[in-house]
N, C-alpha and C positions, 0 to 999 in steps of 0.2 A: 215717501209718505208726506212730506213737507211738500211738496208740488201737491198732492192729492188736496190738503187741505188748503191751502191757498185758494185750489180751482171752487172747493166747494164755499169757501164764505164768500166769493166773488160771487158764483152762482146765489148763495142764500140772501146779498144787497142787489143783485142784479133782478132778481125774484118779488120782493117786496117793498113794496113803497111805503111802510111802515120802519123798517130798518134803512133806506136812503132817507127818510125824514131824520131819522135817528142821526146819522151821519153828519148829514149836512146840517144837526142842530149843534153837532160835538166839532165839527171845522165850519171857522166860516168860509161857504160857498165862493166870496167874492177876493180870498187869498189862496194863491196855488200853496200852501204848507203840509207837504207827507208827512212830515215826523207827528204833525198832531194829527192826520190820519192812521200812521202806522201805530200811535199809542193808544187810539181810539178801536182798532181793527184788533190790537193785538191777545186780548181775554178770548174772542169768538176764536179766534186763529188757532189758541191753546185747546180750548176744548174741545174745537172739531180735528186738529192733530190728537187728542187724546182719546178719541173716538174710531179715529181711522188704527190708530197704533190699537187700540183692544179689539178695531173688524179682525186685523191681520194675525194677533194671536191668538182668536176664537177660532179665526178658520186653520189656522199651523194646530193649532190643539185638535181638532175637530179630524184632520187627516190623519194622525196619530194613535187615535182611538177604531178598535172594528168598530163595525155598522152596528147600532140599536145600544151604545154606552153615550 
């Protein structure tokens, strides 16, 4: 699940040039520093892990249940 989300906020800065503005207005561009990346990354990271963690129990609930509950 933490792979899953990673892949997807990569995709979701890779996707829009409104959130790499964002990015590169929260690190400056012209210093290599991950940690003020990784602390800038890390709220979108949580949500979308928390997002992937309720796909994966909607669908374990969902096979659980017969057809038409």
């Amino acid at each position: 699940m933490e792979t899953a989300a990673a892949i997807l906020v990569q995709a979701l800065f890779a996707s829009s040039d409104e959130l790499r503005r964002q990015l590169n207005m929260a690190v400056d561009p012209t210093t290599t520093n991950p940690q003020a990346a990784a602390t800038f990354l890390k709220p979108w990271y949580q949500a979308v892990l928390m997002m992937v963690k309720s796909a994966e129990h909607f669908d374990q609930s969902a096979t659980s249940h017969p057809a038409g509950f």
